[in-house]
PyMOL Python script that loads the backbone (N, CA, C, O; Angstrom):
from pymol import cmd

cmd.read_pdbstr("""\
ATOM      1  N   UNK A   1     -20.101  70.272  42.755  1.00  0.00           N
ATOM      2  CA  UNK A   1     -20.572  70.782  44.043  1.00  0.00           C
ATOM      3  C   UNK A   1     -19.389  71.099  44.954  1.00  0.00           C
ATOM      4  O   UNK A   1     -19.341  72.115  45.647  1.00  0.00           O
ATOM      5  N   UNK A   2     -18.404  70.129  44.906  1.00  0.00           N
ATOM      6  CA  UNK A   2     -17.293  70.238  45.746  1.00  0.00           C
ATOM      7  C   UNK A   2     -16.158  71.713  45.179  1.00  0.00           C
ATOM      8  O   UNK A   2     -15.312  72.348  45.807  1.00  0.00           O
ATOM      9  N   UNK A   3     -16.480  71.786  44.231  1.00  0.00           N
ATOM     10  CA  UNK A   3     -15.778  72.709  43.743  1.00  0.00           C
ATOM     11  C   UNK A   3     -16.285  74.469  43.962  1.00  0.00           C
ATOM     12  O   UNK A   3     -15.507  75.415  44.083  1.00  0.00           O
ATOM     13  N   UNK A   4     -17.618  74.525  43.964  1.00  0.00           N
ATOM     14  CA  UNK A   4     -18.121  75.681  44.271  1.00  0.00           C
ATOM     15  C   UNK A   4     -17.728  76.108  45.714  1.00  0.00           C
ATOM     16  O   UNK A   4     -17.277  77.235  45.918  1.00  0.00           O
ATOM     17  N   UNK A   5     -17.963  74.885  47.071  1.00  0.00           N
ATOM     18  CA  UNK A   5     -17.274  75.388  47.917  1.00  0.00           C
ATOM     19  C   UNK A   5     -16.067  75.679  48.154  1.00  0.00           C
ATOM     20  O   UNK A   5     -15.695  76.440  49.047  1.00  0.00           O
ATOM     21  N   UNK A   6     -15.191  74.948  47.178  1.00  0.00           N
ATOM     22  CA  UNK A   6     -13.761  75.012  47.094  1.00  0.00           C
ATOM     23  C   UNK A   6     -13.438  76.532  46.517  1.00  0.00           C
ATOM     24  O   UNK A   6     -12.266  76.882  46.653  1.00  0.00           O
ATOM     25  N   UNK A   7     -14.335  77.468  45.892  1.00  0.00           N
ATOM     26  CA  UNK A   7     -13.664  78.932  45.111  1.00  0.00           C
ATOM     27  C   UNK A   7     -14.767  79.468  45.810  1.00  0.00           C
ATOM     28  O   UNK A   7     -15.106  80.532  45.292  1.00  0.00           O
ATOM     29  N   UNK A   8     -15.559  79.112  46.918  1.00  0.00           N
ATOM     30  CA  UNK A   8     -16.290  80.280  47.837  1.00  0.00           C
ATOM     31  C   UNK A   8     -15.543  80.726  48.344  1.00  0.00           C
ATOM     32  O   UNK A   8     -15.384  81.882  47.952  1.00  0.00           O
ATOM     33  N   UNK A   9     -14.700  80.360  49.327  1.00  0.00           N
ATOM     34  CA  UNK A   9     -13.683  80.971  50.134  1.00  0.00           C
ATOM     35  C   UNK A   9     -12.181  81.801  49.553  1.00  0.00           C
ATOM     36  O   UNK A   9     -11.712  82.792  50.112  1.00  0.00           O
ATOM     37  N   UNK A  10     -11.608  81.163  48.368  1.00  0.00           N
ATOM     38  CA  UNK A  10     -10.652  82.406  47.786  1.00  0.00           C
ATOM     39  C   UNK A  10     -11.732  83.406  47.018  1.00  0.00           C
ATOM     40  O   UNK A  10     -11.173  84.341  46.446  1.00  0.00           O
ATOM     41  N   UNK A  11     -13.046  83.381  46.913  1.00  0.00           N
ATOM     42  CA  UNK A  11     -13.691  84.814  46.162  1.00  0.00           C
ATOM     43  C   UNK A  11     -13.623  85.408  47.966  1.00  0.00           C
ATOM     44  O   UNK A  11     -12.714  86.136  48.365  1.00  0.00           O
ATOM     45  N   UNK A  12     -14.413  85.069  48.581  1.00  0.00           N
ATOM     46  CA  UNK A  12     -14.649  86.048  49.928  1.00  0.00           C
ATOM     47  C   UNK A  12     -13.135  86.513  50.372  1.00  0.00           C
ATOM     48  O   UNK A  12     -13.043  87.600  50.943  1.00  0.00           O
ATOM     49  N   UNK A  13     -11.906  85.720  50.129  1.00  0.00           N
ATOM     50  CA  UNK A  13     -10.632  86.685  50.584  1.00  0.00           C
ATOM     51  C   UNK A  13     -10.536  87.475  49.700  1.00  0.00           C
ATOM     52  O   UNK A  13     -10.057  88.567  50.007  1.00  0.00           O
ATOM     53  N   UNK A  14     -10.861  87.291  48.569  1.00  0.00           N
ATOM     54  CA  UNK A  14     -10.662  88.582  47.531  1.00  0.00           C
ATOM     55  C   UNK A  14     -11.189  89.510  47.649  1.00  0.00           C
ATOM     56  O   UNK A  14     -10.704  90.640  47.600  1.00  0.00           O
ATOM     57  N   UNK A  15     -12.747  89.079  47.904  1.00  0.00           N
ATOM     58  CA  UNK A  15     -13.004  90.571  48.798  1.00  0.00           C
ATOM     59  C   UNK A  15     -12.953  91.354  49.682  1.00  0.00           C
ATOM     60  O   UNK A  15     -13.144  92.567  49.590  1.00  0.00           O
ATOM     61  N   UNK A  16     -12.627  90.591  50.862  1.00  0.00           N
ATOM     62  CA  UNK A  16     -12.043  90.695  51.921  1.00  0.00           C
ATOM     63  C   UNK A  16     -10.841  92.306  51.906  1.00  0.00           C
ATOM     64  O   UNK A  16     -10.862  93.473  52.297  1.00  0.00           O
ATOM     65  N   UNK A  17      -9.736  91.154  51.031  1.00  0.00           N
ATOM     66  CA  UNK A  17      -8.805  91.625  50.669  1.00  0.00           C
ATOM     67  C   UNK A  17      -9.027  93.172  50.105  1.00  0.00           C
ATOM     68  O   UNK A  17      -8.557  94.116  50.739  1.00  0.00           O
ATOM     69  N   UNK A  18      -9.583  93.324  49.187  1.00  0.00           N
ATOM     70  CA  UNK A  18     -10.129  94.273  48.377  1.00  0.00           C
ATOM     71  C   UNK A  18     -10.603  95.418  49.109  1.00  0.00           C
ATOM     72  O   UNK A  18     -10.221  96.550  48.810  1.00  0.00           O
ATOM     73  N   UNK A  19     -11.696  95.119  50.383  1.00  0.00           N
ATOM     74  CA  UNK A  19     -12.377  96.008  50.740  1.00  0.00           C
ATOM     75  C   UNK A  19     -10.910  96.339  52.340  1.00  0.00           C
ATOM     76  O   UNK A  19     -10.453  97.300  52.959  1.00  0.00           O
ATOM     77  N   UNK A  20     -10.845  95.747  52.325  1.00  0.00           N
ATOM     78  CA  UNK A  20      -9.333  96.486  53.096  1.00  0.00           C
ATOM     79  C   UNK A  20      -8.862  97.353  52.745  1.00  0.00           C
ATOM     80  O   UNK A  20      -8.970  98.424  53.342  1.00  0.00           O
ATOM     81  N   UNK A  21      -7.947  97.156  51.298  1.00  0.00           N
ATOM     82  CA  UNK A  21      -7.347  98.219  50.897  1.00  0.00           C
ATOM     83  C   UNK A  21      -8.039  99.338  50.649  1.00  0.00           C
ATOM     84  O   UNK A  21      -7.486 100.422  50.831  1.00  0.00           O
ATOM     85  N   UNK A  22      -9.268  99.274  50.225  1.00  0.00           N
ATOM     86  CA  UNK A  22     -10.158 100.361  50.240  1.00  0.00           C
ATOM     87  C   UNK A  22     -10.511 101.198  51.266  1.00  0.00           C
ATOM     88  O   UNK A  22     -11.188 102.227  51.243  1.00  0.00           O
ATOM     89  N   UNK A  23      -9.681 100.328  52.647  1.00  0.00           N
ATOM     90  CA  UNK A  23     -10.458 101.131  53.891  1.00  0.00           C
ATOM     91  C   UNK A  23      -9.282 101.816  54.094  1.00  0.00           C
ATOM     92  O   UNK A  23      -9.385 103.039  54.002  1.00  0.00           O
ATOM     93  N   UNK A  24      -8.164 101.359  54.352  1.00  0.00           N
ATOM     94  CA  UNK A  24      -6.686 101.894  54.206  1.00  0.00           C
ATOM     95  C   UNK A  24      -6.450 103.221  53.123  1.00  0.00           C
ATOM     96  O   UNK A  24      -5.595 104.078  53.349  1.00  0.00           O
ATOM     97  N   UNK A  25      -7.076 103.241  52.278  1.00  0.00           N
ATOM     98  CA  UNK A  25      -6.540 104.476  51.326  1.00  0.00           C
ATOM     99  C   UNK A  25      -7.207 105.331  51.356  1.00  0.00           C
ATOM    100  O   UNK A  25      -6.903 106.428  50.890  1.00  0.00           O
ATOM    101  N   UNK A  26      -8.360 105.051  51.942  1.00  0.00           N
ATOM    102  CA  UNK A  26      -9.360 106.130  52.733  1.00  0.00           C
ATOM    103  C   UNK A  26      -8.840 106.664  53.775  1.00  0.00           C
ATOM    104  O   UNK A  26      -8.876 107.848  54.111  1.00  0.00           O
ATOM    105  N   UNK A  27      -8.307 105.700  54.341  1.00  0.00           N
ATOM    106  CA  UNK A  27      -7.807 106.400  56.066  1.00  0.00           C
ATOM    107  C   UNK A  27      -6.237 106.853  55.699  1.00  0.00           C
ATOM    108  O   UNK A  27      -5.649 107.227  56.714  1.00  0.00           O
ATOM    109  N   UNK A  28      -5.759 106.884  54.990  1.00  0.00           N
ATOM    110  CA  UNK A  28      -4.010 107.451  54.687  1.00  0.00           C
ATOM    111  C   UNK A  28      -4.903 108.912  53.727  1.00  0.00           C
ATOM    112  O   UNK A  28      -4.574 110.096  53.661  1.00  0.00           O
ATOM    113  N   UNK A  29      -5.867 108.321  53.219  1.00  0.00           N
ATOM    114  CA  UNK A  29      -6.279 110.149  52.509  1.00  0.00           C
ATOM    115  C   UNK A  29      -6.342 110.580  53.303  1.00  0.00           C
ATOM    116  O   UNK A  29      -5.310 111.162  53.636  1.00  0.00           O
ATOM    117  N   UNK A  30      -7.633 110.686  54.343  1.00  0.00           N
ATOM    118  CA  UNK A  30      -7.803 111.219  55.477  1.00  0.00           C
ATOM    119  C   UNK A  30      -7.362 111.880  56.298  1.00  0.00           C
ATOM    120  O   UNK A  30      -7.721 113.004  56.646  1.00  0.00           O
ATOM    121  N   UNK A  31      -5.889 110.738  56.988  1.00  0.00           N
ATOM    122  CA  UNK A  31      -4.401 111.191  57.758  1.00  0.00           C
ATOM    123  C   UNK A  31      -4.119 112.170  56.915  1.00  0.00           C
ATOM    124  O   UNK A  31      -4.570 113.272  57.225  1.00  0.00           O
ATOM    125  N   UNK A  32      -3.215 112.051  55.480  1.00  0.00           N
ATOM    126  CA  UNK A  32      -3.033 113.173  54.871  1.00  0.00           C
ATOM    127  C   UNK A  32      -3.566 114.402  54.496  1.00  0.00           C
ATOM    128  O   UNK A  32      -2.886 115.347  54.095  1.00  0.00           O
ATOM    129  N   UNK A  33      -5.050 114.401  54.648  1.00  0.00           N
ATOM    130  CA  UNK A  33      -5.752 115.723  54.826  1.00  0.00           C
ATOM    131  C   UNK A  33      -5.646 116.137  55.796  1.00  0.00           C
ATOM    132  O   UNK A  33      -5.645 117.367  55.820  1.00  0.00           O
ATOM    133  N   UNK A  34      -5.496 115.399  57.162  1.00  0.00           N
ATOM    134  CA  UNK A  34      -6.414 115.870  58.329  1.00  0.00           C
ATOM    135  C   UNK A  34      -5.207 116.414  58.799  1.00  0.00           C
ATOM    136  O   UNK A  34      -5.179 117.574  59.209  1.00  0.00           O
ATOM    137  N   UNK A  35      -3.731 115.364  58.776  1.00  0.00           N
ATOM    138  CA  UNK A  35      -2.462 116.186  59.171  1.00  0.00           C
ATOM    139  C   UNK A  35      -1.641 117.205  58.160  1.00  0.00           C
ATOM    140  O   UNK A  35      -0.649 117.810  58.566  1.00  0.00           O
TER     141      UNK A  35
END
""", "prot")
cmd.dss("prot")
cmd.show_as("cartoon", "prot")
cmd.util.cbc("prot")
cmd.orient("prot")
């Protein structure tokens, strides 16, 4: 039990993490289209 909460929180930075960079390479495409 103690352990599931213990790898809830490094999965949610991973996604975290994840969906960041995803927002970032969207928005540098973007910049680079748009400029």
């Amino acid at each position: 039990m103690f352990e599931n909460v213990k790898t809830l929180p490094s999965t949610f930075e991973t996604c975290t993490l994840m969906h960041m960079q995803f927002i970032l390479f969207i928005l540098s495409v973007f910049l680079g289209c748009y400029f």
